[in-house]
N, C-alpha and C positions, 0 to 999 in steps of 0.2 A: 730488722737489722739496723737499728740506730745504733747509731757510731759515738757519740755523745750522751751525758745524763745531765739534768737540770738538778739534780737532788739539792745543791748549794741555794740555789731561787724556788723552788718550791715546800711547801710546808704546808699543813692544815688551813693555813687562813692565805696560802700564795699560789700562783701559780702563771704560767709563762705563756705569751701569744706570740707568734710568728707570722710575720708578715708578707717580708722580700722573697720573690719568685724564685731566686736561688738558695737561699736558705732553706725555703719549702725544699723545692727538692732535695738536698743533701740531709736534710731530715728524717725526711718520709717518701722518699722513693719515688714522688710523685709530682709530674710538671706540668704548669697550668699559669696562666697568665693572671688568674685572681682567685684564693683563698689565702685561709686561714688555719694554723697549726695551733690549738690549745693543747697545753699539758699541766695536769692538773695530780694532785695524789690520788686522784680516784678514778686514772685512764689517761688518756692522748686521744686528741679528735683531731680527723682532718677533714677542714670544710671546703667543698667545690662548688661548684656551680654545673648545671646539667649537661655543658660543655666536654667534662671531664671525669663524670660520676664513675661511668662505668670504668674509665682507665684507672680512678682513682682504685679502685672496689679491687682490680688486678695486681695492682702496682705497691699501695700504701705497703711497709714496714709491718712486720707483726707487732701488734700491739694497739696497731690505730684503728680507731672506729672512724668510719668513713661515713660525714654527715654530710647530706645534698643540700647545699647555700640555698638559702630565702633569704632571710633577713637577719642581719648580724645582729641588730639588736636583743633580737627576741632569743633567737635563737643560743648564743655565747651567753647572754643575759639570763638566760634561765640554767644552766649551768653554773653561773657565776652563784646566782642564788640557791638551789639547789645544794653546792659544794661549800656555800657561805665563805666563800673568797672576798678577802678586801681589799688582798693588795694584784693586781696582773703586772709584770714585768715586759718589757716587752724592747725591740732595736731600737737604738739611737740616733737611726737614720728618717727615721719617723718625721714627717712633718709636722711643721705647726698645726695647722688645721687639722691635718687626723688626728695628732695626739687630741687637741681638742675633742674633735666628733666622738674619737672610741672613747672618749671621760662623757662624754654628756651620754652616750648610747647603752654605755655597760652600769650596771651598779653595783662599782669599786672604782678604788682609783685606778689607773693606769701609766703606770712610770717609765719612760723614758732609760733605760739604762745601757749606758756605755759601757761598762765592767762586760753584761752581758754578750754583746755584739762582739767584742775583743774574745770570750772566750770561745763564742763559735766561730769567728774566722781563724784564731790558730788553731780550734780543732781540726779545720778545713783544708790547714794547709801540712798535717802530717796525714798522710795517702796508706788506704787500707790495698793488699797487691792488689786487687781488682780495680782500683783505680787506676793504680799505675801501669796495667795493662791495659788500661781503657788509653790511656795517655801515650802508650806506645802505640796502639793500633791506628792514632791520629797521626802520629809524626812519620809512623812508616807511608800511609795515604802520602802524607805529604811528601815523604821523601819521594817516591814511585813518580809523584807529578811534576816535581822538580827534577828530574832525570829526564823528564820527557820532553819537559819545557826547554832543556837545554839547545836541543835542535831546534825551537821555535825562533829563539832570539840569534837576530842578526842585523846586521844593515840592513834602514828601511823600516823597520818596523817599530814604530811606537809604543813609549810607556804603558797608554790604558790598552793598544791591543796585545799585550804580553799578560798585562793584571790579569783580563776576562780571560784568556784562555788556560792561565794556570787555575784561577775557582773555578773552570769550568770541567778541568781537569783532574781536579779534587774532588771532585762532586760526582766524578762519571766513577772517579776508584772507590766512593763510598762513606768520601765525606758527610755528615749530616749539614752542611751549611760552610762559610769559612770563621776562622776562630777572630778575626776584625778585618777591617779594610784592609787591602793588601798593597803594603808599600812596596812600589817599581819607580823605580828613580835612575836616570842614567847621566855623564858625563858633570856639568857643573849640578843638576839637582842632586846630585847623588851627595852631595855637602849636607844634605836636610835633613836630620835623623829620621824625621815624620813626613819626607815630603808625600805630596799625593801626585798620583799617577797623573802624568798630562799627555798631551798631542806630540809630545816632542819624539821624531825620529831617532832610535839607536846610528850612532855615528862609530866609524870607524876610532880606534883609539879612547870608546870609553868603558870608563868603570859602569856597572851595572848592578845595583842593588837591590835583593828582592827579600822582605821581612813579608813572612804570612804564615800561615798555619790551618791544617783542618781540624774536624771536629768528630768527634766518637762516642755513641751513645753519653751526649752531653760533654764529654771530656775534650781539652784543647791540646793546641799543640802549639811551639813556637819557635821557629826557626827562621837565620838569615845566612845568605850567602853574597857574598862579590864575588861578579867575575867580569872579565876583562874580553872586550870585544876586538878581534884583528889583532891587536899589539896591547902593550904595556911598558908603558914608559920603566925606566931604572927607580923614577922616584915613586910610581906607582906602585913597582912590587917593594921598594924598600917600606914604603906606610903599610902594604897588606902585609911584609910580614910581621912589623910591628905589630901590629893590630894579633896578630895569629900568637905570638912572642906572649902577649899582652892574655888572649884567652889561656892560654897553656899555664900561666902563672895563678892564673884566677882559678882554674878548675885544681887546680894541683893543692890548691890551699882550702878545698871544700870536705869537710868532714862534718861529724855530731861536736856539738858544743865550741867550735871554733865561731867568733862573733862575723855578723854579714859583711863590717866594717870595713876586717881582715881580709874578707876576699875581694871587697871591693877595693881595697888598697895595694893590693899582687898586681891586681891590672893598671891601677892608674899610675904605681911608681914605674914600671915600664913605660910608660907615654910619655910621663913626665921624662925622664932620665934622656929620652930621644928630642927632646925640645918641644912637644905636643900637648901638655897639660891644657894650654887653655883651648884643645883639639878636640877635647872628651867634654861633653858636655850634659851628660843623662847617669845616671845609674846602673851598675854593671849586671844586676840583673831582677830578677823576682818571681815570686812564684806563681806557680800553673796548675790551672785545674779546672772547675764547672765554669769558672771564671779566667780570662787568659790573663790580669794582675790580680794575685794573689798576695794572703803573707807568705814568705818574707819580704821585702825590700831590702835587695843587696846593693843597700848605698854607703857612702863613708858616714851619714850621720845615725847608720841603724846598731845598737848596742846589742841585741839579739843573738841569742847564738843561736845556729844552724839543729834541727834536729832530724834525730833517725826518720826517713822516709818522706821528707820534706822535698818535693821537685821543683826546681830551679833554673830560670835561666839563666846564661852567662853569654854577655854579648857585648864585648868592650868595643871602641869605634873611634875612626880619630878621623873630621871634617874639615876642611879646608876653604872656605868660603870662594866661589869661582873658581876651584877647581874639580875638586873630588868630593869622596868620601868613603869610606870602607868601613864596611861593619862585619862580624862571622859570630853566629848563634847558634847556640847548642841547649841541649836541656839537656839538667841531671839530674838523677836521685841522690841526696844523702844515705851514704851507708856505713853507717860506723865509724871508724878512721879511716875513709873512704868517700870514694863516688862513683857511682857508673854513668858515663855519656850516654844516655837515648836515644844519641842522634849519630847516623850512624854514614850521613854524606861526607866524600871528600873534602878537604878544608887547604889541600893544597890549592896554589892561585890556579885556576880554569882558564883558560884564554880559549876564546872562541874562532 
């Protein structure tokens, strides 16, 4: 089931090496902390290490011959020879020293290419449905934990014991791990787009902000919600409903062929227009999947248009330095002159 062709980089005398652990997987069906994907015109090999032989032998794509790792030189090396390859392509994320090592180990050269890597992360980021129900089955987890979580947070109870009990949470409904650290920020942290969870006691009258997400057969999920502890000031709900104001314009502007730009610009001319421009300070959103940022990047400097099937977040936010912060995340699929929301929690203010 490869989702992708290399036909453009392979040819009688070429052929394509894969490196990065995610890449592998979205390839070849197969997850492993170290091999190697050849594809050549005369087959696709995937090499493991005896770590992962057997999963590979279950798992690998039809097509792959599944070869158990010794030694890369000899082994891809004689292949190389064999097929009389001169040129291998291979990511541009490559280091210095490996690009080196795999030139002095293989005999051919080995190139670096960037062109390459761009076209398999936008293959990556339009979603075949099976993913995109892998990608729902994550955010429902999460939603479920976040509903539960609601009764945990109160007076008393601190940033990190809120964090561990919601991955704890997510994990118990079937998460396979959490999709990144999970931001819990309350009262002045909650100003921090990225803050990290600390010791600090939830206090009467604050804001509460929880960005995190599970994970599903490999797939992620990304979600945020404020909500408001005891009370809510006038000025607090007037920012959350900006902020909400601010998502509704950005999701309302997501279709095919519309640029990322454009949506990140629905949200930020509402911030702006409230006196908050210099309140936003991140990118309104990006894409989701093996990996929790994906392409696209919906920022104002991305020219990009949006395509069919491409899942997205959209998460405008406006910070306040010592005082607040509000942010509301949602994830969507492009569909056509369209979008459907994934996320399917309350987005009115919650006051606890």
């Amino acid at each position: 089931m490869l989702m992708i062709n290399f036909d453009r980089y392979i040819s009688s005398k070429s052929a394509v090496l894969i490196f990065s652990e995610i890449n592998r997987l979205y390839l070849s069906g197969v997850k492993s902390s170290l091999g190697y994907l050849l594809f050549t015109p005369f087959g696709n090999f995937c090499f493991v290490d005896g770590r992962y032989y057997e999963t590979a032998q279950k798992n690998a794509y039809d097509g792959f011959k599944v070869v158990l790792l010794e030694r890369v030189s000899k082994q891809i090396g004689e292949l190389i020879k064999r097929f009389k390859i001169e040129t291998v392509f291979t990511e541009n994320d490559v280091t210095v020293g490996m690009l080196r090592e795999l030139n002095e180990a293989l005999p051919c050269k080995v190139e670096a290419d960037a062109n390459l890597t761009e076209y398999i992360l936008t293959s990556r980021s339009v979603k075949e449905q099976w993913e995109i129900d892998n990608i729902i089955s994550a955010q429902r987890i999460a939603e479920k934990a976040f509903e539960e979580i609601l009764n945990f947070i109160k007076v008393g109870v601190t940033e990190r014991e809120i964090a561990i009990e919601l991955d704890y949470r997510m994990q118990k409904l079937g998460s396979y791990g959490v999709s990144f650290e999970t931001i819990a920020v309350s009262g002045k942290n909650s100003s921090l787009p990225h803050g990290v969870p600390t010791d600090k006691p939830i206090e009467a009258g604050d804001f509460f902000t929880l960005d995190f997400g599970a994970v599903y057969n490999g797939y992620h999920s990304d979600m945020t919600r404020t909500v408001a502890v005891g009370y809510a000031t006038d000025e607090m709900q007037e920012v959350y409903n900006l902020v909400l104001s601010a998502q509704n314009a950005a999701l309302s502007k997501i279709s095919a062929n519309v640029k990322c730009k454009a949506v990140d610009a629905a949200a930020r001319e509402i911030i702006a227009h409230k006196g908050f421009a210099g309140n936003f300070n991140h990118s309104t959103g990006h894409g989701v999947g093996l990996e929790i940022h994906e392409y696209p990047i919906v920022s104002g400097r991305n020219e990009q248009k949006l395509a069919e099937n491409q899942v997205i977040t959209c998460e405008p936010g406006v910070y306040i330095p010592e005082k607040f912060g509000v942010r509301i995340e949602d994830m969507a699929v492009v569909k056509g002159n369209t979008y459907e929301n994934l996320t399917k929690c309350e987005k009115t203010l919650i006051i606890l």
